[in-house]
N, CA, C and O of each residue as an XYZ file, in Angstrom:
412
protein
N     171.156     86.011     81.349
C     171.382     84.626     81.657
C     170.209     83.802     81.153
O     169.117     84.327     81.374
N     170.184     82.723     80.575
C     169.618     81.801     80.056
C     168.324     81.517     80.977
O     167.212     81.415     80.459
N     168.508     81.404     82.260
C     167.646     80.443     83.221
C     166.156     82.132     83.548
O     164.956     82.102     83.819
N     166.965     83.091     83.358
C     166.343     84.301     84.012
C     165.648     85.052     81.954
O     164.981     86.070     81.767
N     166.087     84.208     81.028
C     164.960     84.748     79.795
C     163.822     83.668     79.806
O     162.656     83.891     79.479
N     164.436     82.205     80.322
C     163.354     81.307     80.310
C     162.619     81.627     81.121
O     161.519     81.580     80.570
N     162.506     81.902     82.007
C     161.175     82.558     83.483
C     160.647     83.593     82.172
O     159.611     83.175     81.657
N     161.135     84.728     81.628
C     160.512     85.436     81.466
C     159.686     84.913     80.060
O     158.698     85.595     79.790
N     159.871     84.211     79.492
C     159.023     83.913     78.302
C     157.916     82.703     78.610
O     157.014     82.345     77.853
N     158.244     82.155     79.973
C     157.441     80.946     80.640
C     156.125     82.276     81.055
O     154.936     82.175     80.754
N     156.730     83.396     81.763
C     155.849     84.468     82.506
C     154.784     84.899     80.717
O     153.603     84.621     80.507
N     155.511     85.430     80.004
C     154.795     86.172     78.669
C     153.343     84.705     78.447
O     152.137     84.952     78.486
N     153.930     83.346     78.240
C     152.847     82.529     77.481
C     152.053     82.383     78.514
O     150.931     82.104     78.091
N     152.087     82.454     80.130
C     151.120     81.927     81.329
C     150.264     83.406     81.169
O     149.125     83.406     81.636
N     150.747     84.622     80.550
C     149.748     85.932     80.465
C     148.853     85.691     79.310
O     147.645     85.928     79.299
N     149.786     85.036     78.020
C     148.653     84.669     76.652
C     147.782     83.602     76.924
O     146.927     83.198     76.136
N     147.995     83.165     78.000
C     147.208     81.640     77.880
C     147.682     80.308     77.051
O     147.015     79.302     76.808
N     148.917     80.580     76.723
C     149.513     79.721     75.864
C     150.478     78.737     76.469
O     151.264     78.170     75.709
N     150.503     78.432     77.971
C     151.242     77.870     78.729
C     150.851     76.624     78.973
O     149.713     76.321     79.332
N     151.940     75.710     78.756
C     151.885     74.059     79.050
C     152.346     73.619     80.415
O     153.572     73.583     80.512
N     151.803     73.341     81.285
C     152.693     72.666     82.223
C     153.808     71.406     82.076
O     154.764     71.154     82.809
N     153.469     70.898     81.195
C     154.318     69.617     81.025
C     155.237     70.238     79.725
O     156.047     69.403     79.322
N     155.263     71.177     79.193
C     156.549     71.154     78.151
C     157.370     71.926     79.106
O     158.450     71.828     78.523
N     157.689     72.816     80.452
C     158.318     72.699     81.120
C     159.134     72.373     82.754
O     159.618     72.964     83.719
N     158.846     70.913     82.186
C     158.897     70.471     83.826
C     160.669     70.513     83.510
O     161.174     70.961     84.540
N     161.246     70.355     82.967
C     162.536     70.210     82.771
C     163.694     71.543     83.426
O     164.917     71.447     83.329
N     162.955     72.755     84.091
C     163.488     73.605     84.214
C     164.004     72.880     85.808
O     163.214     72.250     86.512
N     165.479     73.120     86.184
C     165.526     72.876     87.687
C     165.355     73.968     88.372
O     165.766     75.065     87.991
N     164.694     73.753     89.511
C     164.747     75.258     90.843
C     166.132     75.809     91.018
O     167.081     75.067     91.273
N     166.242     77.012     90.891
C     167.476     77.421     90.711
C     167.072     78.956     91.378
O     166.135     79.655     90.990
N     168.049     79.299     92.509
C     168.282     80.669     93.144
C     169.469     81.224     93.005
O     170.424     80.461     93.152
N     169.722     82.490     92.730
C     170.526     83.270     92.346
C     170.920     84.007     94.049
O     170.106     84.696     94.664
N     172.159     83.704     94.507
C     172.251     84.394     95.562
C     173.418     85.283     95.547
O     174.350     85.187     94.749
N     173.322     86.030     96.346
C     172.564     87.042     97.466
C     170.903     87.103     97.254
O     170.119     86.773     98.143
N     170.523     87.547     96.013
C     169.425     88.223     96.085
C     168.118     87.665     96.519
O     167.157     88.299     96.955
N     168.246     86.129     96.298
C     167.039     84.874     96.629
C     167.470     83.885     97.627
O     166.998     82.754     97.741
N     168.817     84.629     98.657
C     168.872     83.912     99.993
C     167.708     83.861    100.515
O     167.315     82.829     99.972
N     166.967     84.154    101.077
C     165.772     83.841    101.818
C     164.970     82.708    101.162
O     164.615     81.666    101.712
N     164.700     83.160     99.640
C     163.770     81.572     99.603
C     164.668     80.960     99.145
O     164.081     80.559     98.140
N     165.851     80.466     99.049
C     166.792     79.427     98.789
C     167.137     78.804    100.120
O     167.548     77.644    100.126
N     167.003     79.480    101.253
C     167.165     79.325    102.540
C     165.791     78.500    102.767
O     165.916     77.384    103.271
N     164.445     78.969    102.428
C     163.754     78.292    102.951
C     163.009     76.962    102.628
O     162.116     76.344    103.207
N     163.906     76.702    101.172
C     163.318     75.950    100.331
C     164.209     74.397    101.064
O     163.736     73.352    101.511
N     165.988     74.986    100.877
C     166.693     74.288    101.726
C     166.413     73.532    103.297
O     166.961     72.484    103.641
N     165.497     74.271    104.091
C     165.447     73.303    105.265
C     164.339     72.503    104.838
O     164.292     71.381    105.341
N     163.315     72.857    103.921
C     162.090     71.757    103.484
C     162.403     70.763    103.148
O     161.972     69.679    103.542
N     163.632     71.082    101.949
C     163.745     69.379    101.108
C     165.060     69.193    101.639
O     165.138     68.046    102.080
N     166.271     69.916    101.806
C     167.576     69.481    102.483
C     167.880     68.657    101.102
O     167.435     68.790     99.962
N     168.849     67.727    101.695
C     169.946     66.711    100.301
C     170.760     67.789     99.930
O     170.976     68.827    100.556
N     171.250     67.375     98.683
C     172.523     67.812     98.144
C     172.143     68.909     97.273
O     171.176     68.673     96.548
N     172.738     70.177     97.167
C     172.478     71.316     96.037
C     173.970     71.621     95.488
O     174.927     71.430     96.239
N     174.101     71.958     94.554
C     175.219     72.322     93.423
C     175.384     74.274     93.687
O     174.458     75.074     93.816
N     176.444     74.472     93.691
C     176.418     75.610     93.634
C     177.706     76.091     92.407
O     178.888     75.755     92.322
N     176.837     77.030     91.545
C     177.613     77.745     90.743
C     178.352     79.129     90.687
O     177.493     79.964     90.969
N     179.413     79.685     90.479
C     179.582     80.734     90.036
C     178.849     81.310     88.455
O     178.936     80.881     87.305
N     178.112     82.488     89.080
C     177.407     82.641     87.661
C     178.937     83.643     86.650
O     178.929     83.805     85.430
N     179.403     83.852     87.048
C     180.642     84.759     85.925
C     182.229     83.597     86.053
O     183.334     84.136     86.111
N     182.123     82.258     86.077
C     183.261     81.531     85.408
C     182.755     80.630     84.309
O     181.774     80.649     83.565
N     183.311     80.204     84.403
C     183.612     78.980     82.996
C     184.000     77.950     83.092
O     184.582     78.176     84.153
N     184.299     76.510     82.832
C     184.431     75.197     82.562
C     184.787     74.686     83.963
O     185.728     73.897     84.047
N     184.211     75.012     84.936
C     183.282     73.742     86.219
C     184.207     74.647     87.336
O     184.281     74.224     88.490
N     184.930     75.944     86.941
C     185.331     76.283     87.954
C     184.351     76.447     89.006
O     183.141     76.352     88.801
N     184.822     76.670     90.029
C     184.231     77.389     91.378
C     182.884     76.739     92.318
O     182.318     76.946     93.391
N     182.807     75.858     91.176
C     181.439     74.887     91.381
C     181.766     73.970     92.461
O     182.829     73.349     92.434
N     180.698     73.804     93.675
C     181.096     72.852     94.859
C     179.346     72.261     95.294
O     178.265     72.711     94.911
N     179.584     71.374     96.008
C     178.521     70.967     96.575
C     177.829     70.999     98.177
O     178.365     70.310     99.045
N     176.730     71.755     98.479
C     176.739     71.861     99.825
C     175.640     71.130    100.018
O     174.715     71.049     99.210
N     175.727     70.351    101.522
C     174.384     69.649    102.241
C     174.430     70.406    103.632
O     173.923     69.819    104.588
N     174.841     71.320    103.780
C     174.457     72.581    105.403
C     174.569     73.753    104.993
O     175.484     74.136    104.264
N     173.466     74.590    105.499
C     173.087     75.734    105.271
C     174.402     76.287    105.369
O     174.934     76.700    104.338
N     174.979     76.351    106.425
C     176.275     76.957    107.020
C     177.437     77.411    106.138
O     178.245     78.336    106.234
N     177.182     76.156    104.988
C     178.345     76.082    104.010
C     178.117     77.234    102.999
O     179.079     77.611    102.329
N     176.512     78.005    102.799
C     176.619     79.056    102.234
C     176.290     80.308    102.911
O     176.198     81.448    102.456
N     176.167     79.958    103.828
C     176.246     81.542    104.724
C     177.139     82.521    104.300
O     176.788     83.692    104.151
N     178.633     81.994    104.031
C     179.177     83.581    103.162
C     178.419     83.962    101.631
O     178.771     85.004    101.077
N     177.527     83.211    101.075
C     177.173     84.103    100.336
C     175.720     84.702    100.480
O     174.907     85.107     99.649
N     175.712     84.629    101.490
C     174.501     85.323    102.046
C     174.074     87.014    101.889
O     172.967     87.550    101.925
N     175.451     87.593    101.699
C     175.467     88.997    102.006
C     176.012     89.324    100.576
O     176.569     88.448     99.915
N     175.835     90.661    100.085
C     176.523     91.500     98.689
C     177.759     91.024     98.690
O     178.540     90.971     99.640
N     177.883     90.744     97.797
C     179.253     89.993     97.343
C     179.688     90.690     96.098
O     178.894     91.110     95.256
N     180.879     90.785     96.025
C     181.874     91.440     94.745
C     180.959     91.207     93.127
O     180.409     90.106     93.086
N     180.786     91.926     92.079
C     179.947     91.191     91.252
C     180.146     90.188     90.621
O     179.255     89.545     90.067
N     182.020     89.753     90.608
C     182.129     88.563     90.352
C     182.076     87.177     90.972
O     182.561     86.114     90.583
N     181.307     87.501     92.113
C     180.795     86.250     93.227
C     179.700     85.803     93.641
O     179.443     85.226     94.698
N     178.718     86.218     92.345
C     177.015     85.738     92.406
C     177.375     83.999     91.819
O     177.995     83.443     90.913
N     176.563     83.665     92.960
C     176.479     82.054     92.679
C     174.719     81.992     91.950
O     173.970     82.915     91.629
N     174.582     80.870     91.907
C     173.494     80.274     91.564
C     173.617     79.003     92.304
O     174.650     78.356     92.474
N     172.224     78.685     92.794
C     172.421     77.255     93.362
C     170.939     76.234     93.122
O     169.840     76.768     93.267
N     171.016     75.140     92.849
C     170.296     73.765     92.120
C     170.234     72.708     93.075
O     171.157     72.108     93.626
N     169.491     72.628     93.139
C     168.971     70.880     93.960
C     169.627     69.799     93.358
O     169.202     69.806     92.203
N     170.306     69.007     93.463
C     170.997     67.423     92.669
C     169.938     66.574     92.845
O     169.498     66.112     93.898
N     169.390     66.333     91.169
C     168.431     65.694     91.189
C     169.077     64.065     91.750
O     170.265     63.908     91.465
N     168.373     62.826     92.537
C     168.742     62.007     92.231
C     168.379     60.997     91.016
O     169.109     60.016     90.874
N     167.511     61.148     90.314
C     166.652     61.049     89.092
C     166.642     62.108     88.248
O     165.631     62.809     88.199
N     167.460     62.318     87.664
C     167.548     63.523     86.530
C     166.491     63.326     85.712
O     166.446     62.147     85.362
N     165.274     64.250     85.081
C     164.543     63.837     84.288
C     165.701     63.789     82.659
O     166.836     64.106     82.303
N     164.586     63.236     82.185
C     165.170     62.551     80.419
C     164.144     62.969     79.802
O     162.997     62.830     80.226
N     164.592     63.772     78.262
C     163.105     63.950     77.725
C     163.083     63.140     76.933
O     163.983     62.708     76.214
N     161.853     62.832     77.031
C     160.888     61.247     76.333
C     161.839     59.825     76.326
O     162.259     58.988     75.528
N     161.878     60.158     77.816
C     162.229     58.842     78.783
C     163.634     58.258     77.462
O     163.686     57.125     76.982
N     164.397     59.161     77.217
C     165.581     58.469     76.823
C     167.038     59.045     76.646
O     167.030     59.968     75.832
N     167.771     58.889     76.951
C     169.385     59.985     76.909
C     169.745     59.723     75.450
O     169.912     58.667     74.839
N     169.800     60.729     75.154
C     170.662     60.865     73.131
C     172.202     60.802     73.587
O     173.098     60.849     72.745
């Protein structure tokens, strides 16, 4: 998955010393659950608002919903079928723009 090679090549340049903080602020916080319920859980009562939740194995906006209570993802809290790993994102209300402009 895209979001899980970018960590790892963000991880390789912060070992070379070749790491920018500002060329990636653009990444959003993103937990993969089951496996990062706990800190998706704990990140959730800090900031709360609205998070996006994805199915990581569909395609064109299926399965995708929006939760503002923990409660609403409690079923995916536990091992789930392998076609029922979500991913879930904070809704920015300020989406960043790079170099302050939308193409």
């Amino acid at each position: 998955m895209l979001i899980k090679n970018i960590r790892k090549y963000k991880r390789k340049l912060q070992k070379e010393k070749n790491y920018v903080e500002e060329e990636w602020n653009f990444l959003p916080l993103t937990f993969f659950l089951p496996s990062e319920y706990i800190m998706f859980a704990e990140d959730f009562k800090k900031k709360g608002g609205l998070w996006i939740m994805k199915p990581t194995s569909r395609c064109q906006g299926q399965g995708i919903f929006i939760v503002d209570k923990l409660s609403q993802v409690a079923p995916y809290r536990f091992k789930p079928q392998p076609t029922q790993t979500q991913s879930s994102t904070p809704l920015a209300s300020k989406p960043p723009v790079p170099r302050s402009r939308k193409d």
